[in-house]
Structure formats: structure tokens, C-alpha cells
C-alpha positions as CSV (number, residue, x, y, z in Angstrom):
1,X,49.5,131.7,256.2
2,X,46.6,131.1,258.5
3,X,46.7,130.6,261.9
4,X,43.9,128.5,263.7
5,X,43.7,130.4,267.7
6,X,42.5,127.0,268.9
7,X,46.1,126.6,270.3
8,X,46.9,130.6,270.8
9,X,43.5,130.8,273.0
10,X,44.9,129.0,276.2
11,X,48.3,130.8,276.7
12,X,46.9,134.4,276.4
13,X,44.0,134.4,278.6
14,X,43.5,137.7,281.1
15,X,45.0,137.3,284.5
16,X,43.4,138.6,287.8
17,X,42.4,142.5,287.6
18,X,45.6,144.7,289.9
19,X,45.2,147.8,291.7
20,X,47.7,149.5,288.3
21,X,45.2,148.0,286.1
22,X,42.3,149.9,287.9
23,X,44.2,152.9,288.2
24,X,45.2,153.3,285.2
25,X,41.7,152.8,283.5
26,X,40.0,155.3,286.3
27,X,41.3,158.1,284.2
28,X,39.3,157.2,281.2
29,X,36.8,158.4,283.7
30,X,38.2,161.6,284.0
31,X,36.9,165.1,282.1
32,X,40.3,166.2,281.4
33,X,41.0,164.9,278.0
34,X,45.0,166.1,277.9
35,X,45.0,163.9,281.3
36,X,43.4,161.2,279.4
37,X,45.5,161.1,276.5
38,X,48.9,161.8,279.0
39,X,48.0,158.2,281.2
40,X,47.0,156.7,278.0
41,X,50.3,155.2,277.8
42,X,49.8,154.0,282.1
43,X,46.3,152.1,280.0
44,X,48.5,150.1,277.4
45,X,51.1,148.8,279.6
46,X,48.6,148.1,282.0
47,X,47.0,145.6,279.6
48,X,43.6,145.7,281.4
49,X,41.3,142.6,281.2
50,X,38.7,142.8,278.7
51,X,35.7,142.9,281.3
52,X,37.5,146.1,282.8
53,X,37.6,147.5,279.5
54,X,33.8,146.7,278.8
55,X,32.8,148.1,282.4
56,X,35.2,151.5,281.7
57,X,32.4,151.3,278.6
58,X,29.7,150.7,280.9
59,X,30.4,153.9,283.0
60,X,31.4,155.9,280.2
61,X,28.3,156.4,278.7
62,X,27.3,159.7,277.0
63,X,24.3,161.1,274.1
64,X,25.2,162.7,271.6
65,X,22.1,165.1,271.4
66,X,23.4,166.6,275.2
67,X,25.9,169.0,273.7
68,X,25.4,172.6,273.2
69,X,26.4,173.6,270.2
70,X,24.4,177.7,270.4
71,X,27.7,179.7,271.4
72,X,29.7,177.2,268.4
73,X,27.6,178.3,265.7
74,X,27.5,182.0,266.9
75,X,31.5,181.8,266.8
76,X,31.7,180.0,263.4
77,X,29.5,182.5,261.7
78,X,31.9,185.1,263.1
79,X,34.4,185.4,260.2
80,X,36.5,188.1,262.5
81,X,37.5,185.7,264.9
82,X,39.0,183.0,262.5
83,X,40.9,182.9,259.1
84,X,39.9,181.6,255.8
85,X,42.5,179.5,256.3
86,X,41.6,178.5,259.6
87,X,38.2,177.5,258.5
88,X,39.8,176.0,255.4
89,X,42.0,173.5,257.7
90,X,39.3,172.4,260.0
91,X,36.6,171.7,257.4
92,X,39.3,169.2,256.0
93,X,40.5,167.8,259.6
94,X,36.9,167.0,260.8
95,X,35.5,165.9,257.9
96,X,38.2,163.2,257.7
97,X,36.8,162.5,261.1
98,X,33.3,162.6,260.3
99,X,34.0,160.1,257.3
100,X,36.4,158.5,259.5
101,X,33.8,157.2,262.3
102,X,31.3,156.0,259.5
103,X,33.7,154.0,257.8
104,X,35.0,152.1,261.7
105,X,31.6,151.6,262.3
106,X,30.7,149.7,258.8
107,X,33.8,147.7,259.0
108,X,33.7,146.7,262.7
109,X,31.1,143.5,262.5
110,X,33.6,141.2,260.9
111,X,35.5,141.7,263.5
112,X,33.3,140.8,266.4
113,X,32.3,137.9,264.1
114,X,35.9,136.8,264.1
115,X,37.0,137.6,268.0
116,X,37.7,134.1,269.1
117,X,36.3,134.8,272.6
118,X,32.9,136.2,274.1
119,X,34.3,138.9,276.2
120,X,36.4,140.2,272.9
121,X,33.0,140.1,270.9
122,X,31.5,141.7,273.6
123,X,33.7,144.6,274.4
124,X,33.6,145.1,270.1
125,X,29.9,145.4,270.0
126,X,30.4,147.6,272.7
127,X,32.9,149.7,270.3
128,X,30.5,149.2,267.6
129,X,28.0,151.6,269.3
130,X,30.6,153.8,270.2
131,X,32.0,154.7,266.4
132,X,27.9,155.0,265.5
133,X,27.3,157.6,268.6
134,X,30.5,159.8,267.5
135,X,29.3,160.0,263.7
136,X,26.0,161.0,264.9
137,X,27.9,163.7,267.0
138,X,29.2,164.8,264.0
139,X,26.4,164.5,262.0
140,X,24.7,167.0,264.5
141,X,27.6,169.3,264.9
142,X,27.8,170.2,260.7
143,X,24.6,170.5,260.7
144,X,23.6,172.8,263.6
145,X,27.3,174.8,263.6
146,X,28.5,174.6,260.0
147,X,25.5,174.7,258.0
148,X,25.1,171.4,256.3
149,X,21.7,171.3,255.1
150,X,21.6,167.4,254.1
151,X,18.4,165.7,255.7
152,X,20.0,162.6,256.2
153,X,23.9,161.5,258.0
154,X,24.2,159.5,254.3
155,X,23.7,163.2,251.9
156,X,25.6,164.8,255.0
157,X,28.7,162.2,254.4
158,X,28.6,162.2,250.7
159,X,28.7,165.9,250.6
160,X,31.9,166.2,253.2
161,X,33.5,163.7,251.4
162,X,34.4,166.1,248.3
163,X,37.0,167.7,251.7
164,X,38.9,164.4,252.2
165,X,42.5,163.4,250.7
166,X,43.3,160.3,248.7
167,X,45.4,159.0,251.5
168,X,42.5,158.8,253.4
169,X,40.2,157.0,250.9
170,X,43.4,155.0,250.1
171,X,43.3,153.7,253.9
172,X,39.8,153.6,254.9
173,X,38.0,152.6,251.6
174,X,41.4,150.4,250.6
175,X,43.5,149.0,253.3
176,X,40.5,149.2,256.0
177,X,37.9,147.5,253.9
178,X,40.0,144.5,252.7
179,X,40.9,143.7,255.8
180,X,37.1,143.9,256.7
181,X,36.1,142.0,253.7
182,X,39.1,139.1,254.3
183,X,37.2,138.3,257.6
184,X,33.6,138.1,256.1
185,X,35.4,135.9,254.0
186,X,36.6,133.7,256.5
187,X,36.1,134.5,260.4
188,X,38.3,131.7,261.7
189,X,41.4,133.4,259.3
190,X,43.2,134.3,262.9
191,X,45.9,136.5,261.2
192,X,43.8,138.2,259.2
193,X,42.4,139.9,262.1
194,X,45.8,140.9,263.9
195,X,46.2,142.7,260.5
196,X,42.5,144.1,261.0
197,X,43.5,145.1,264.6
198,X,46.5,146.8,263.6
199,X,44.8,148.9,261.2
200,X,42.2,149.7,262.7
201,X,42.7,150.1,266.7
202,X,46.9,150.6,266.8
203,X,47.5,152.9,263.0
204,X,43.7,154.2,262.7
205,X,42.7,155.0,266.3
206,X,45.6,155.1,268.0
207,X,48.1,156.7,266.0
208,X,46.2,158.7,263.2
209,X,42.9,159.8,265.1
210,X,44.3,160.7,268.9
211,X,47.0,162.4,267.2
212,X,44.9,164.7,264.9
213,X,42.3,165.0,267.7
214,X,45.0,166.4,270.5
215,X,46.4,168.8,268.5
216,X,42.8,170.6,267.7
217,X,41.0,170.3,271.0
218,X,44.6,172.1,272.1
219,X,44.1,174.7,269.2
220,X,40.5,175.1,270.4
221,X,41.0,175.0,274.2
222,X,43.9,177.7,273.8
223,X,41.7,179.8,272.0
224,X,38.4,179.3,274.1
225,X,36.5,178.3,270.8
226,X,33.7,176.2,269.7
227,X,32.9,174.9,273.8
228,X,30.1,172.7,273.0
229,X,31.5,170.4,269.9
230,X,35.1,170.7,272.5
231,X,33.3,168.9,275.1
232,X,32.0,166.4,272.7
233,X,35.2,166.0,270.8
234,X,36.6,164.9,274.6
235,X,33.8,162.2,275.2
236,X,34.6,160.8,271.3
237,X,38.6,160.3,272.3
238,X,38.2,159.3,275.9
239,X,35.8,156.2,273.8
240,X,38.6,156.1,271.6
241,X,41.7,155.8,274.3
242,X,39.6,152.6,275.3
243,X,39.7,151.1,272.1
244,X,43.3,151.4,271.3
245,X,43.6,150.0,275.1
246,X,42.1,146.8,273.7
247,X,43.8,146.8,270.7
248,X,47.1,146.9,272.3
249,X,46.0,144.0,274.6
250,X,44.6,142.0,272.2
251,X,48.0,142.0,270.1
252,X,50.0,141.7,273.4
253,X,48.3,138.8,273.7
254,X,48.3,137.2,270.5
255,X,52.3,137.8,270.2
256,X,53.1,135.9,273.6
257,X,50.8,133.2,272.0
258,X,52.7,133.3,268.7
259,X,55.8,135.4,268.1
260,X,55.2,135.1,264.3
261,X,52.3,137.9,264.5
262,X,55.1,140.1,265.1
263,X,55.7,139.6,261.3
264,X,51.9,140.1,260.7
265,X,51.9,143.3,262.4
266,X,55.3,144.7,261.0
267,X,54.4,144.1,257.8
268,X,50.6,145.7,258.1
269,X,52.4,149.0,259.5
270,X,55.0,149.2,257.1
271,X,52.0,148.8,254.1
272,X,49.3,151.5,256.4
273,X,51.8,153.9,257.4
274,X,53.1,155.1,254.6
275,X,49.8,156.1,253.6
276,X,48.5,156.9,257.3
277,X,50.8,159.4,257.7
278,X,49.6,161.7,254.8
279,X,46.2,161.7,255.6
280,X,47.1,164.2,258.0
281,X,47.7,166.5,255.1
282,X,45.8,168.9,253.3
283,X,45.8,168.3,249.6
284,X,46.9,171.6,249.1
285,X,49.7,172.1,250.7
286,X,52.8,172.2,248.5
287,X,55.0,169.9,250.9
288,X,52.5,166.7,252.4
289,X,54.9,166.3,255.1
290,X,56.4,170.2,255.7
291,X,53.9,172.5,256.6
292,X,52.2,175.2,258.9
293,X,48.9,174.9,259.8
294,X,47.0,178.4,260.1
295,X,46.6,177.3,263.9
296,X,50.5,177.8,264.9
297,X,51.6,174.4,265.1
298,X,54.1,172.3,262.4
299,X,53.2,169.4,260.7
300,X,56.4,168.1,261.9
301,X,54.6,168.3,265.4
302,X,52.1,166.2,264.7
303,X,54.7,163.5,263.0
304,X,57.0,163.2,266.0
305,X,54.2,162.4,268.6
306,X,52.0,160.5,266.5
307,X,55.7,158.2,266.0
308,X,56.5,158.1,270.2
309,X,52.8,156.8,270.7
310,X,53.0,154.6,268.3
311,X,56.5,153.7,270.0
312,X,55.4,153.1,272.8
313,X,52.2,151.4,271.8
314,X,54.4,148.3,270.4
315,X,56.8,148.2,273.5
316,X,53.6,147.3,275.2
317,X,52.6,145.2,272.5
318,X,56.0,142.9,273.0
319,X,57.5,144.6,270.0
320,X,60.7,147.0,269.5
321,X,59.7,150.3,269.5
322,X,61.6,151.2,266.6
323,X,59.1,149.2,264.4
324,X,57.1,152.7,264.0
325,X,60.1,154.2,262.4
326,X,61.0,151.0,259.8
327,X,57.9,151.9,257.4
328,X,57.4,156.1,257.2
């Protein structure tokens, strides 16, 4: 089924900009990334007007050369402050992150393409820079702290991608690219980018990647390591919490203008998550979903909040909450 927005486009237009909607969205502004992630919740039911978002963009702005990364690489090479195992676990976590921002930002252009309105292209060309600045971040940051000796980001992706899962290629190189490649097919295929959205901004982003990056800058921040790629990591998810901010809106939107993307999205989540949820995994674990990681916490952590944001992500979205739980 494909759903012209010719019709959807004038009942979900943005309203005026409220004093919650700017207070919630000053906080993206803010340093403090566990205060960021804590009111990211106050940003999705806020539903903030696409300009908003694109000026939180505006002031947000950040280079990814300005980090210093000298005290990282002194602590990395210093095998008497972390495990083998330690070392083991973040190798796999960031370069599923790593791989992760180079895949968004090849698959993003169809979707600006296919946004049916200027300020929605806008705010994802916007987005489009953003994934391209955080895999240059981590580009930098294997290079200059873990060694990587690859001259270009291409050899330095194809070499991490020998410490990725098959969930994750399953997701990014499947599920990710089809949706991609359905809307270079056909841009005006309106239902084909709610599916994209969902994957990409509410699974992807929002549930997956802010998950996975709270509970390591909390490792890292408890255990004063690895300052300079910490304070990048924070400017990477504060870009992110405004993405799945739009993503929520733009669903929000396109559910009061047609209830039957609530069956679009239900069904996208109950074919991503399954898979989503593994890629949190190392490969080598013996249990995917019961397992300690060398840095305290249980995978069963990461489960249960990555599940009450996604909750609470579709509450704001017009959907019942306990359409995260339906699908894992």
C-alpha cells in the first residue's frame, strides 16, 4: 500500500513554537550529556517545530578535529589500567558505532529526497552533515588513540568491520539499505519512508545507539577514562537526541494524518527489533541476551532501558507504549 501525503500534508503541519517547546530543546544545548539524554523524553513530547529543531542544529555546531585525544592514547596504551576484556568489549561497541555513522550517512539522501516538505529536507541535510562529522570523529579517534594505521576513513572502516556482529550487518546493510533503496526507487512512496524513519531515527538512533552510548560514556565518566574521545562521544549524542526528536515528530505527525501508519510502524519494529536488539551483543558471548560486560553492568540493563525509551518514544508518537514489547 502506498500512501500519496498530498492529503496527509495539510492536517499535520507545525503549530506556533511554546515556551515547553523551547525549554525543552534548550537542553540539547547543555554539556551535561546524562542531563541531555534525562530531558530527552521533555524533547519528544514536546514535538518541537521543525525550524526549532534546525536552529538547535544551528547553535549546536562542533569540529571534530577540536578534541584532544593525547591523555586517551596515553591511557589506552596503558594495559594496567584496563582488562583484555575491557579492551575486547569496547573495540566491538565503537566499532559498531564507527560502521554505524557511515552507514546513516550513505543512506540518508533518499530520505531528504523523499521529505514531502522543505523544512523536513532541510533539517535532514542538516542531519546529513551531522552522521559525516561523527564518522570523521571516529575516524580520528582509532587512528590517533587506538592505532589504526589505514590512510584513508574507507581502509579504516573495512578493517573495523572484521569486529562487528551479524545482527548488525543484518540491520544496517539489510533492513537499513532496503528501506534506503525503496525510496530511490520511488520518493513519493509516503509509507515507505515512515518505515525508513522508524528504522532509522526511532530503532537505530533512538533506541539502539543512545542506549549503547549511555551506558559507556557512564563506564567511562565513572572511571575518569579516555577525556577527550568522552567529550566528543557527548557532542555525537547531544546531535543524535535531535534527530530522534524529529523522528518522533515526524511520525507523530504522520499518525494524526493517517492512523493506518500505526500499522506501518508496528510492523517495521516488530521486523527491526528482533534483530536490533542483538546487536548489542558480542559475538562471543555464550548467552546474546544474558551477559556481563567486563565494565560492571548486565546486559539485562541495557535491555530494560533501551525498552522504556522506546516506550515512551511511541506514547509520544500517538501509539501504546506496549508496542516496544510486542516484537523482542
Amino acid at each position: 500500500m502506498t500512501t500519496s501525503y498530498s492529503a496527509t500534508k495539510a492536517r499535520a503541519h507545525d503549530g506556533e513554537i511554546s515556551d515547553e517547546e523551547l525549554s525543552a530543546l534548550d537542553v540539547l544545548l547543555d554539556g551535561d550529556i546524562d542531563k541531555v539524554m534525562s530531558h530527552l523524553d521533555r524533547i519528544v513530547e514536546a514535538a518541537p517545530s521543525y525550524r526549532r529543531l534546525i536552529s538547535r542544529w544551528d547553535n549546536q555546531g562542533w569540529n571534530s578535529e577540536s578534541f584532544d585525544f593525547s591523555r586517551d592514547a596515553e591511557e589506552w596504551a596503558d594495559d594496567s589500567i584496563w582488562t583484555a576484556e575491557q579492551k575486547r568489549f569496547m573495540i566491538f561497541s565503537l566499532s559498531e558505532f564507527f560502521l554505524g555513522e557511515e552507514r546513516v550517512t550513505t543512506e540518508l539522501l533518499p530520505f531528504a529526497i523523499a521529505a514531502p516538505d522543505d523544512d523536513q529536507r532541510i533539517f535532514l541535510a542538516s542531519q546529513i552533515a551531522d552522521e559525516a562529522r561523527h564518522c570523521v570523529f571516529f575516524d580520528r579517534f582509532y587512528r590517533e588513540v587506538l592505532g589504526a594505521e589505514a590512510d584513508t576513513i574507507t581502509e579504516n572502516l573495512e578493517v573495523q568491520r572484521a569486529n562487528i556482529n551479524d545482527e548488525f550487518k543484518q540491520l544496517f546493510d539489510g533492513i537499513l539499505h532496503d528501506c534506503a533503496d525503496e525510496l530511490r526507487r520511488d520518493p513519493s512512496n509516503f509509507e515507505a519512508l515512515v518505515r525508513g524513519v522508524t528504522v532509522y531515527m526511532i530503532v537505530i538512533e533512538g533506541t539502539l545507539a543512545l542506549t549503547g552510548a549511555r551506558f559507556i560514556l557512564r563506564s567511562l565518566k565513572e572511571m575518569d577514562r579516555l577525556p577527550g574521545f568522552r567529550d566528543g562521544f557527548t557532542h555525537v549524542n547531544r546531535d543524535e537526541s535531535r534527530h530522534v526528536g524529529f523522528g518522533v515528530k515526524f511520525l507523530a505527525d504522520a499518525i494524526k494524518a493517517d492512523p493506518r501508519m500505526k500499522g506501518v510502524v508496528q510492523e517495521t519494529l516488530s521486523e527491526t527489533l528482533p534483530v536490533g536488539v542483538l546487536a548489542f551483543s558480542p559475538p562471543w558471548v555464550e548467552d546474546r541476551f544474558d551477559f556481563e560486560t567486563p565494565f560492571g553492568y548486565h546486559s539485562s540493563e541495557m535491555f530494560e532501558y533501551a525498552m522504556k525509551s522506546l516506550s515512551k518514544k511511541l506514547a509520544a508518537m500517538g501509539m501504546e507504549p506496549s508496542a516496544a514489547q510486542v516484537a523482542v
